[in-house]
C-alpha positions as CSV (number, residue, x, y, z in Angstrom):
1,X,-29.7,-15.0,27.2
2,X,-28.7,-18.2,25.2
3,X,-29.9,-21.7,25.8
4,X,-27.7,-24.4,27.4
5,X,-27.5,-25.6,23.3
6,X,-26.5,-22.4,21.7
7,X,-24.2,-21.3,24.4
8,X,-22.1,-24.0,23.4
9,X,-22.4,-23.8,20.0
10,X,-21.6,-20.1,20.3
11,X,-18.5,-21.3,22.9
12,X,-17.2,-23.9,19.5
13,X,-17.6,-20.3,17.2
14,X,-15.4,-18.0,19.5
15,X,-12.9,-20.8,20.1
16,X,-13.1,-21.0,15.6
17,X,-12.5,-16.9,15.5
18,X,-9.3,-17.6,18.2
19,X,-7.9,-20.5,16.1
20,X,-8.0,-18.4,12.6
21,X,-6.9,-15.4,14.3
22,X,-4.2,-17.4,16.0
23,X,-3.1,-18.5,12.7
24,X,-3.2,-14.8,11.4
25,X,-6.5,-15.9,9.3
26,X,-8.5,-12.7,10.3
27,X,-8.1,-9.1,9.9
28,X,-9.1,-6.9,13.0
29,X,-8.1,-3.6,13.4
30,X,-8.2,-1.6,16.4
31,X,-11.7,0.8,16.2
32,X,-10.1,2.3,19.8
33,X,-8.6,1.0,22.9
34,X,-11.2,-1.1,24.4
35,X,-12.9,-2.2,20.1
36,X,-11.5,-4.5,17.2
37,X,-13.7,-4.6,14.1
38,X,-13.1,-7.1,11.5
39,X,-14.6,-6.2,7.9
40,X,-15.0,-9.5,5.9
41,X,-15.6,-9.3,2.2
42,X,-16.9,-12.8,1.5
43,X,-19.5,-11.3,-1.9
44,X,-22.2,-13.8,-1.7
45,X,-22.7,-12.1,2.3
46,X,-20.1,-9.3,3.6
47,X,-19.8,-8.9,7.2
48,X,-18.7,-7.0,10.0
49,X,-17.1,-8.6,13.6
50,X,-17.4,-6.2,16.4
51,X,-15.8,-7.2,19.7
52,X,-15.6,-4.2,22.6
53,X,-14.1,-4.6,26.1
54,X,-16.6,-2.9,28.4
55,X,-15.5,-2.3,32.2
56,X,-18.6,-1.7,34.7
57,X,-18.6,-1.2,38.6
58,X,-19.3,-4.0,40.1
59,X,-21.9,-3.3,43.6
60,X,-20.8,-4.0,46.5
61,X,-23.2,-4.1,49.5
62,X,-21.5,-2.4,52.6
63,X,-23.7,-2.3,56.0
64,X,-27.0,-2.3,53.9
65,X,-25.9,0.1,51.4
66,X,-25.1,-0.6,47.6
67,X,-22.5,1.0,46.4
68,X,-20.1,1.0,43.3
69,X,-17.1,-0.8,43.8
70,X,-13.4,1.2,42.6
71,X,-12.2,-2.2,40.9
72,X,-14.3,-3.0,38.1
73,X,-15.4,-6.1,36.4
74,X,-14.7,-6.5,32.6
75,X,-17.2,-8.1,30.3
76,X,-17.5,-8.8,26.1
77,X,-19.4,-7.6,24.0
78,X,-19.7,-9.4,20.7
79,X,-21.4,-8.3,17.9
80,X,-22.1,-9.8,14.2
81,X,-23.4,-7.5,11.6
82,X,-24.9,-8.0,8.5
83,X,-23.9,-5.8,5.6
84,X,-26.4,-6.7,3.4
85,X,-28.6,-5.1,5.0
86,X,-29.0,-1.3,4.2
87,X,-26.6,0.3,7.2
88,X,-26.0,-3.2,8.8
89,X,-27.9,-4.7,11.3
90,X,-26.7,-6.8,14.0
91,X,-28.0,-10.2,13.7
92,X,-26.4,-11.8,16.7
93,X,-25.1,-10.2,19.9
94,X,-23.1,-12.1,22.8
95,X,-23.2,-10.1,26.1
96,X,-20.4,-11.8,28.2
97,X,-22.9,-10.1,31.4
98,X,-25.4,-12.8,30.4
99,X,-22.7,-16.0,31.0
100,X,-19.5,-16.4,32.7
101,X,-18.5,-18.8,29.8
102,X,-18.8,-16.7,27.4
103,X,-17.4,-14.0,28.4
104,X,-14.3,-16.1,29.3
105,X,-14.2,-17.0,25.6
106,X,-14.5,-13.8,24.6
107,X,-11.3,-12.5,26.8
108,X,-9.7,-14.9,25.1
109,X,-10.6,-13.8,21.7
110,X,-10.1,-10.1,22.9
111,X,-6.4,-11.0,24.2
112,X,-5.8,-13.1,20.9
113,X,-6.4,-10.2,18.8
114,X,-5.0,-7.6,21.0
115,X,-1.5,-10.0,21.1
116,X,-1.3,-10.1,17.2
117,X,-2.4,-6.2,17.2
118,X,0.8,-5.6,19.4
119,X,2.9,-7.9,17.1
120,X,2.2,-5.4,14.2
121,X,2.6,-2.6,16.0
122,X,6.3,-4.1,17.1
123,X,7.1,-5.3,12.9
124,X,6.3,-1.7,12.2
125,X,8.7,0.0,14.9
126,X,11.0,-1.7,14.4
127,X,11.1,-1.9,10.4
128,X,11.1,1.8,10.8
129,X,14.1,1.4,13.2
130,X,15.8,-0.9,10.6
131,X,15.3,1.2,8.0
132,X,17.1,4.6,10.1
133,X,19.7,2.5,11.0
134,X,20.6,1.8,7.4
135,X,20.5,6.0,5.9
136,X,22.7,6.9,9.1
């Protein structure tokens, strides 16, 4: 769990990854449904970005009993990976579990990429659409 300090440090970083991918300054591409992976070649130290949208049960307690809840609560998982290191390592992980905050900033990231992700995906119909409308 991150200090007072460093969670808002780490709070000004994820609102720097939504401004740059906002701008279109990133390149994430979809791992799966719920995981967007961002490759950065930068030579002096190349990277990797891994952000996953995990849904868990949240308990409920119902006369005395716990039980798992049907809705569930989503949290953010945010990884940074250093590729310098022989198979990567993570070096930093945010666990939106650990701090509402957080994980409210990373929703946000998560929805910023997943907007620009469905962006492309709606260029690419549709140039594909353009382009059968034009041979017939």
């Amino acid at each position: 769990m991150a200090s007072a300090e460093e969670e808002t440090e780490l709070v000004g970083y994820i609102g720097d990854l939504i401004e740059v991918t906002s701008r279109g300054g990133t390149n994430w591409n979809k791992f799966n449904p719920t995981t967007f992976v961002w490759d950065i070649s930068i030579p002096s130290h190349p990277a990797r970005l891994v952000l996953q949208q995990v849904a868990g049960a949240a308990l409920v307690h119902n006369k005395g009993l716990q039980s798992a809840a049907s809705d569930s609560s989503t949290k953010y998982v945010f990884q940074a990976i250093d590729l310098t290191i022989p198979q990567g390592a993570p070096v930093l992980i945010i666990n939106g579990a650990d701090s509402d905050l957080l994980n409210r900033k990373l929703r946000e990231l998560f929805n910023t990429i997943s907007g620009k992700e469905s962006r492309k995906g709606l260029d690419f119909l549709g140039s594909i659409i353009a382009d059968a409308k034009r041979r017939f």
